[in-house]
C-alpha positions in Angstrom: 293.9 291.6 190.8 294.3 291.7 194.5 291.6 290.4 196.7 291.3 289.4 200.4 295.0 288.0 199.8 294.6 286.0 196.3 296.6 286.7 193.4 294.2 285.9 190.6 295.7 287.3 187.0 293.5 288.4 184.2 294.9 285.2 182.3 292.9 282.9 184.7 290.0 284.8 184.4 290.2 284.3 180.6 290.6 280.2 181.1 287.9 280.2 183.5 285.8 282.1 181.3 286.4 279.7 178.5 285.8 276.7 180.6 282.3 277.5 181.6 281.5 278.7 178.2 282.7 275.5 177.2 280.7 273.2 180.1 277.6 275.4 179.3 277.4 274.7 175.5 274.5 272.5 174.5 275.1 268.8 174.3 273.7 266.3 171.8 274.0 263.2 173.9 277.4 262.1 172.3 280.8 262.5 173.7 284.2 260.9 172.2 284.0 257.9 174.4 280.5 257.5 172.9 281.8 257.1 169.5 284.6 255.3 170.7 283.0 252.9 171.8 280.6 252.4 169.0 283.2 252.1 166.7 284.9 249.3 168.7 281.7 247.2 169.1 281.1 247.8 165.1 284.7 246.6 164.4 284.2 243.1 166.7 281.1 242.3 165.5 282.6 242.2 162.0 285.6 240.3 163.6 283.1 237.5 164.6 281.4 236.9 161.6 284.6 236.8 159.8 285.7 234.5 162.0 282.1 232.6 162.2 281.8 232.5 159.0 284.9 229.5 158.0 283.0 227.3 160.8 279.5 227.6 159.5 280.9 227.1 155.8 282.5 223.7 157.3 279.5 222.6 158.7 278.1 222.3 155.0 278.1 218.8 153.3 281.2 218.1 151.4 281.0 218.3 147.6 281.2 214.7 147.4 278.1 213.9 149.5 276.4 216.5 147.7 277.4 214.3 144.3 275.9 211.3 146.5 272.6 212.4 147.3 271.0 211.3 144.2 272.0 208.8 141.5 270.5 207.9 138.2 270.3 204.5 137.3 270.0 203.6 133.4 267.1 200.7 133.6 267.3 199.4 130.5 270.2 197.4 130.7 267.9 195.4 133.8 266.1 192.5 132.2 262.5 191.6 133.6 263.5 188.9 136.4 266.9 190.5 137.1 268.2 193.0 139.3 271.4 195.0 140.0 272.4 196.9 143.4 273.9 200.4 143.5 275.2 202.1 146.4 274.0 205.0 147.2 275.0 207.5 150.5 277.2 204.6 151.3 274.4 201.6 151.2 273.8 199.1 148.9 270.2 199.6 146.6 268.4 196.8 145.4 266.8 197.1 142.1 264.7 194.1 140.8 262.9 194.2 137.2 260.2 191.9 138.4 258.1 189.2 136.8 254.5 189.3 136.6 254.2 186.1 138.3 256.8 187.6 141.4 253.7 190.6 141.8 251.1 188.3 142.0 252.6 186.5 144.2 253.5 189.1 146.6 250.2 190.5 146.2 248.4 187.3 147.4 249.9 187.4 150.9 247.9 188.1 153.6 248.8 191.4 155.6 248.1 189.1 158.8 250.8 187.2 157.9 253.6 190.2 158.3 255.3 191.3 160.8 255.3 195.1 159.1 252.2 195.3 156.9 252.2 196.9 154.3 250.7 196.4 150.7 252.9 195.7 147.6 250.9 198.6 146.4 251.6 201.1 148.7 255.4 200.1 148.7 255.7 200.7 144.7 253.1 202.1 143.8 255.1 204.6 140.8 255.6 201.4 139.0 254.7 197.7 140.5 257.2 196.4 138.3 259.9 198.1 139.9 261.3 197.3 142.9 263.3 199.6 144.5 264.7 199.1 148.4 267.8 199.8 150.3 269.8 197.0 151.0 270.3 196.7 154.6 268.5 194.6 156.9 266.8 196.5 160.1 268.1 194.2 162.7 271.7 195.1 162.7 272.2 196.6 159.4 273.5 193.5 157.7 273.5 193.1 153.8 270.8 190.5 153.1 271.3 187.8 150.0 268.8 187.3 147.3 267.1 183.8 148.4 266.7 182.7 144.8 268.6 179.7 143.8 270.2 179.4 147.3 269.0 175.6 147.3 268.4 173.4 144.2 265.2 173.9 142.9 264.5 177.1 145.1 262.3 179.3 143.5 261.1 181.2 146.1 262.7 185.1 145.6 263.0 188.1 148.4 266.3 188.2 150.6 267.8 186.4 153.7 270.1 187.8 156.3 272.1 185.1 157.3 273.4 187.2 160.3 270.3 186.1 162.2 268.0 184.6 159.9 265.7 187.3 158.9 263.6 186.7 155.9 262.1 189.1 153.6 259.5 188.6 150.6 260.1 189.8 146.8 258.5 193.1 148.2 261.1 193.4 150.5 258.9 193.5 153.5 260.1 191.0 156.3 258.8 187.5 156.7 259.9 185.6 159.7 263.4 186.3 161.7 264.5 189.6 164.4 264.5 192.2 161.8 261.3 194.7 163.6 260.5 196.4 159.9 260.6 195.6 155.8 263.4 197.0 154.0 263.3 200.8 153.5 262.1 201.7 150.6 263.9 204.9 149.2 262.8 208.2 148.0 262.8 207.7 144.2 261.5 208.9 140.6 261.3 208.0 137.2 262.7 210.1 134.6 263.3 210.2 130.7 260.0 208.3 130.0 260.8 205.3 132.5 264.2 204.9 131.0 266.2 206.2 133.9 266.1 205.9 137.9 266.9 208.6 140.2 266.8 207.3 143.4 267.4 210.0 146.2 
């Protein structure tokens, strides 16, 4: 076809045609860069949390801390007037089967006279006979020693840190010396009938 000087074939015609039937056919909203890029996004995303997922396992307590965060403690090999200390999460627990006599004495100080008051009976009140503390004095984190005996014809029970001289009563709770607060009393049960501690 001839027209005002332009050569145009019939093949043209035919592409042209096809184009703008092409351009003119209803679109959806999605193209292939559309779905392209979903796909890509989809695929990272999974990347991520497969990658993610290794840290936030790590950040998990080890298997062995897991075994720590509770212990039982068999009481019946603990005489009344004895104790025994157990470590537990890495500190020392002091257990004391206590006398009658070492209650009532505790229980006869005034609250005046403490530095942290705080009744025997709120301390252990599961099972007064029973005492059940972490070991670690609130000064500086020393490892207090059980007072009794310490001198001839001492009688007198309850720890001393010999760090810095903080002393605490046979409730744990402190006396006289730096320490600012009694000795932490853990989270604890009884289990079997009595016959077993499960502290933590």
């Amino acid at each position: 076809m001839k027209d005002s000087g332009i050569d145009v074939s019939s093949e043209d015609v035919n592409v042209a045609t096809e184009t703008n039937e092409i351009s003119n056919a209803p679109n959806d909203g999605t193209t292939r860069r559309d779905f392209l890029t979903l796909t890509a996004s989809a695929v990272g995303v999974v990347g991520v949390c497969v990658v993610a997922l290794p840290f936030i396992k790590s950040m998990n307590p080890a298997a062995d801390v897991l075994a720590q965060a509770s212990i039982d403690v068999p009481l019946k090999d603990i005489a009344e007037g004895t104790g025994k200390v157990v470590m537990w999460r890495g500190k020392p627990v002091f257990i004391r089967h206590r006398t009658k006599d070492e209650i009532q004495r505790v229980q006869k100080i005034a609250l005046r006279e403490l530095k942290d008051p705080q009744t025997d009976q709120e301390r252990f009140s599961k099972n007064s006979a029973w005492l059940v503390v972490v070991g670690v004095c609130t000064h500086l984190g020393c490892v207090p020693n059980e007072r009794r005996g310490m001198q001839a014809g001492d009688a007198k029970g309850g720890w001393l840190c010999a760090c810095h001289g903080s002393v605490y009563d046979e409730s744990g709770r402190i006396v006289t010396g730096p320490a600012p607060t009694n000795l932490e009393v853990p989270p604890y049960q009884f289990m079997n009938n009595g016959a077993v501690l499960r502290i933590g």
